[in-house]
C-alpha positions as CSV (number, residue, x, y, z in Angstrom):
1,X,29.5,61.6,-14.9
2,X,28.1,58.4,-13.5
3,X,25.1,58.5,-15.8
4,X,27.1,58.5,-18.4
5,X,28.9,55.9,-17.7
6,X,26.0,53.4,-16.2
7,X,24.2,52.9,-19.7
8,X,27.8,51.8,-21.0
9,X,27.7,49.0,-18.1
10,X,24.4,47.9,-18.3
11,X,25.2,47.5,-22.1
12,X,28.1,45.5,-22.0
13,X,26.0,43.7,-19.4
14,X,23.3,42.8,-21.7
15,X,26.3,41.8,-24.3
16,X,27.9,39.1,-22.1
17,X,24.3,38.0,-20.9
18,X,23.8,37.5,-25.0
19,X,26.9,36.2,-25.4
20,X,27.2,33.6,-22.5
21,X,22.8,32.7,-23.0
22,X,23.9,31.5,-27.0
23,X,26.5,29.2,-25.7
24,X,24.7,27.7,-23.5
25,X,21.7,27.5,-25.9
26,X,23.6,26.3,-28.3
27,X,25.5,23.5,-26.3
28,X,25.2,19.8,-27.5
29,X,26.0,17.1,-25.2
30,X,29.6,15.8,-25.7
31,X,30.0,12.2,-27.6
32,X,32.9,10.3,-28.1
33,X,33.7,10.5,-31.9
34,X,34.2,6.9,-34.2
35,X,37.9,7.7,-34.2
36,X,37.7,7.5,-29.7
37,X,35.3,4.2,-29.9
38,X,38.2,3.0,-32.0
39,X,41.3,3.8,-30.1
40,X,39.3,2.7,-27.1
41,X,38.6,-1.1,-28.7
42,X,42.5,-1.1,-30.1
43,X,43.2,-0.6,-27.0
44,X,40.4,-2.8,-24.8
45,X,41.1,-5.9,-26.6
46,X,44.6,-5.5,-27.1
47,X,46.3,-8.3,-29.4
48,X,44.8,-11.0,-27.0
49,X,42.2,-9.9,-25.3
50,X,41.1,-7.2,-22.5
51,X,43.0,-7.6,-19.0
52,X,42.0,-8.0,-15.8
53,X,42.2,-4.4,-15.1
54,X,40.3,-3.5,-18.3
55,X,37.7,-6.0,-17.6
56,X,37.2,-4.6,-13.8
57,X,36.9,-1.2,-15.2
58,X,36.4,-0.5,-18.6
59,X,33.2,-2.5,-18.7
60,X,29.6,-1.5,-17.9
61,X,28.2,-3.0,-14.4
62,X,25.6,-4.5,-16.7
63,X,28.4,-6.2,-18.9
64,X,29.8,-7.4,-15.9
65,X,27.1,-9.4,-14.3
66,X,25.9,-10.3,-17.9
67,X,29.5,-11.7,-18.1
68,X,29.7,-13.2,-14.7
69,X,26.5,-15.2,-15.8
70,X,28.5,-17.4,-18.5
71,X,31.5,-18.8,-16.2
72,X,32.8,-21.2,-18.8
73,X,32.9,-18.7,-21.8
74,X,34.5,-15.6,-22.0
75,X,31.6,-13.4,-22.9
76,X,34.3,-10.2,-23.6
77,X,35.4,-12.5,-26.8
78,X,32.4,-14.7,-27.5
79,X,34.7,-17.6,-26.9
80,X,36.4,-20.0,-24.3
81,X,40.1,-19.8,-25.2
82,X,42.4,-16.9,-25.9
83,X,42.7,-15.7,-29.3
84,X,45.8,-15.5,-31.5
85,X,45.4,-11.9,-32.9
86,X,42.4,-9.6,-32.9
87,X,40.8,-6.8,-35.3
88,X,38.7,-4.0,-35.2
89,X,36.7,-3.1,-38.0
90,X,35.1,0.0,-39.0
91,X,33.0,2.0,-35.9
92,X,29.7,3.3,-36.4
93,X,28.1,5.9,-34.5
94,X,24.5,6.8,-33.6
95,X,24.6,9.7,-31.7
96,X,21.0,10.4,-31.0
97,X,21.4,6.6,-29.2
98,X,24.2,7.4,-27.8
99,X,26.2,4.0,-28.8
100,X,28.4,3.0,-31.3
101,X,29.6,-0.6,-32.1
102,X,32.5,-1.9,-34.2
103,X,32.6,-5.7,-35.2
104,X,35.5,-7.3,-33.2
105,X,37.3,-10.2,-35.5
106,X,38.8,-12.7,-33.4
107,X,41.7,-15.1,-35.3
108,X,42.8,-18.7,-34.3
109,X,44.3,-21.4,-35.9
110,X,40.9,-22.4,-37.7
111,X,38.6,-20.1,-38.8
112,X,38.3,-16.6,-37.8
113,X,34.9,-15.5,-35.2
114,X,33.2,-12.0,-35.6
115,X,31.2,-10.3,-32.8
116,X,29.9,-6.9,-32.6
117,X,31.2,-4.9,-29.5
118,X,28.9,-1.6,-28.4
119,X,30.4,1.3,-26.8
120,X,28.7,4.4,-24.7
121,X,29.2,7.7,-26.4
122,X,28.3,9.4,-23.4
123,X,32.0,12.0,-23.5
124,X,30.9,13.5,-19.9
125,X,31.5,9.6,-18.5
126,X,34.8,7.6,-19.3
127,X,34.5,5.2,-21.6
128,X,33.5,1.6,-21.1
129,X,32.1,-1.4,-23.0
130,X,28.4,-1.4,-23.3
131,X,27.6,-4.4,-24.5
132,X,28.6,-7.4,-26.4
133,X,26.4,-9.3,-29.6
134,X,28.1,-12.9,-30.4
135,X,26.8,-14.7,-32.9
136,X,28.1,-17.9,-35.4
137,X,29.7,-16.3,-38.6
138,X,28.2,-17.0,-42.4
């Protein structure tokens, strides 16, 4: 009777080793989706900007001392005052780089500023700000 019944285990075995060796072999990495980068900027830069508690830790240590290095200008915003509103446009992801960036539109009484923010993708870390590209609008 147990002979009969060890080739039925070691089968079953071999079909969960199968089974559980695909999944793993099949695995990707987890990344954020465009629809997370975007929730996560709408909610980072608020109407008015990031807070203090956003700023302390929803931003890369790299940000951070990049930011640190510009006292007079808010490097979050590419800008020295608060703004009045501000927009995110459309995300774009590149998942092989493992970033994705939206530009951030910043309004005021005068003209409106655009900056590109970047994001991590990286789904097995929280979410921060990766980095920030401010340059003059056309």
């Amino acid at each position: 009777m147990v002979i009969k019944t060890r080739p039925a285990v070691t089968a079953a075995g071999c079909v969960l080793g199968l089974i559980l060796g695909a999944s793993t072999a099949t695995a990707q990495p987890q990344q954020y989706t465009a629809d997370q980068v975007r929730s996560f900027l709408v909610g980072f830069y608020g109407k008015h900007g990031p807070s203090q508690h956003d700023r302390e830790h929803r931003v890369t240590p790299e940000l951070k001392k990049k930011a640190a290095e510009t006292p007079d200008y808010d490097l979050l915003l590419c800008a020295q005052n608060e703004p009045r509103r501000i927009g995110i446009g459309r995300v774009t992801t590149a998942q092989s780089a493992g970033v994705g960036w939206a530009t951030v539109t910043t309004r005021w009484s005068g003209p409106s500023q655009r900056f590109t923010a970047y994001v991590g993708l990286d789904a097995s870390q929280p979410m921060k700000l990766y980095d920030i590209e401010c340059k003059a609008e056309r």
